[in-house]
C-alpha positions in Angstrom: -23.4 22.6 12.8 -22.5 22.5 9.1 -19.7 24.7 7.1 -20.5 25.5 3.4 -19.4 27.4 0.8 -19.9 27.9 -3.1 -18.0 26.6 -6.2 -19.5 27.8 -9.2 -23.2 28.6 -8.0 -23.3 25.3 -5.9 -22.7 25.1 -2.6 -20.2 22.3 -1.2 -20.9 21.1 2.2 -17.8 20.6 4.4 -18.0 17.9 6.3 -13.9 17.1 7.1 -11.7 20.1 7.2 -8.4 20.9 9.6 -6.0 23.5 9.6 -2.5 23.0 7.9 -0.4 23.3 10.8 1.7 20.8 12.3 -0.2 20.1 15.7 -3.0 18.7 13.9 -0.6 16.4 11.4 0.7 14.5 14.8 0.3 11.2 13.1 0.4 12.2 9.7 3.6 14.4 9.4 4.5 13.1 5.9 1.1 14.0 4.7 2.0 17.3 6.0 5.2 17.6 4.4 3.5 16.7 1.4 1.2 19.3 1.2 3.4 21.9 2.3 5.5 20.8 -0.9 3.0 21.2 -3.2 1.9 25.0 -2.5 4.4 27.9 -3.6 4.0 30.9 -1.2 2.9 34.0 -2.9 0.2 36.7 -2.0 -3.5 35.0 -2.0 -6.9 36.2 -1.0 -8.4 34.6 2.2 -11.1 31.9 0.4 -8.5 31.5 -2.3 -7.8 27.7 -3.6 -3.7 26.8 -2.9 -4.0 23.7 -4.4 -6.7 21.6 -6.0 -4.4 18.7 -7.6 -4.2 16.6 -3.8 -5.3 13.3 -3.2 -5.9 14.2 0.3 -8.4 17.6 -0.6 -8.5 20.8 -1.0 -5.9 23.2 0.6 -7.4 27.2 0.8 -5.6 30.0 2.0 -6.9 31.5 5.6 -6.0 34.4 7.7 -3.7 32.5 10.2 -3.1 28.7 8.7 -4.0 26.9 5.4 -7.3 24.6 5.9 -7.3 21.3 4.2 -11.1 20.1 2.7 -10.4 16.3 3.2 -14.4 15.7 2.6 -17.3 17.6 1.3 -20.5 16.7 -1.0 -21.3 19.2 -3.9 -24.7 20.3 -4.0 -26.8 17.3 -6.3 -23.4 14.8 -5.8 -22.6 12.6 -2.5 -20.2 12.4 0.7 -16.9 12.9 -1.1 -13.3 12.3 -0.1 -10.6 15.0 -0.7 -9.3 12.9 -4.1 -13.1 13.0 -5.1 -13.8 16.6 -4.4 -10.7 17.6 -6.3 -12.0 16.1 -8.9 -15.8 16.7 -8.7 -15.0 20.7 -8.0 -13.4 21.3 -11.5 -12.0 24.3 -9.8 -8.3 26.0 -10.7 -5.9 26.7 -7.6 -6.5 30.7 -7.5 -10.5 30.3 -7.8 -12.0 31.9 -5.2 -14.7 29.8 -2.7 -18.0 31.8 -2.4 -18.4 33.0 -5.6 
């Protein structure tokens, strides 16, 4: 089964994604700390881009945890990393996936 969504009218195919909550971070806690660092709390939509500026993806907001994109392709581009796919989206944190 495949997850997708849309950045600017082309759909990015999520092939690595994991929530950004501890548990999954067992042998990666720095990375974690990292990424919690670089995210200021304040009110967000659900789909909403937290932070776009990682070398290890692309954080979005979600209804119970934070979910790290680590690797997607972009419709018409390849199998990307998160570093990649920061860099391929041209998005701004606050843009909203799916439109």
């Amino acid at each position: 089964p495949n997850s997708y969504t849309f950045i600017k009218n082309k759909r990015l195919k999520i092939n690595s994604a994991k929530p950004l909550h501890p548990e999954f971070f067992i042998d990666k806690i720095e990375i974690y700390k990292q990424l919690i660092d670089l995210y200021k709390p304040k009110q967000r939509e659900n789909g909403q881009v937290m932070v776009n500026e990682s070398k290890y993806g692309i954080l979005v907001k979600t209804k119970d945890h934070p979910i790290l994109i680590e690797s997607g392709q972009i419709e018409g581009n390849n199998i990307s990393d998160g570093m990649i796919l920061c860099k391929q989206s041209r998005i701004e944190n606050d843009y909203i996936l799916g439109t």
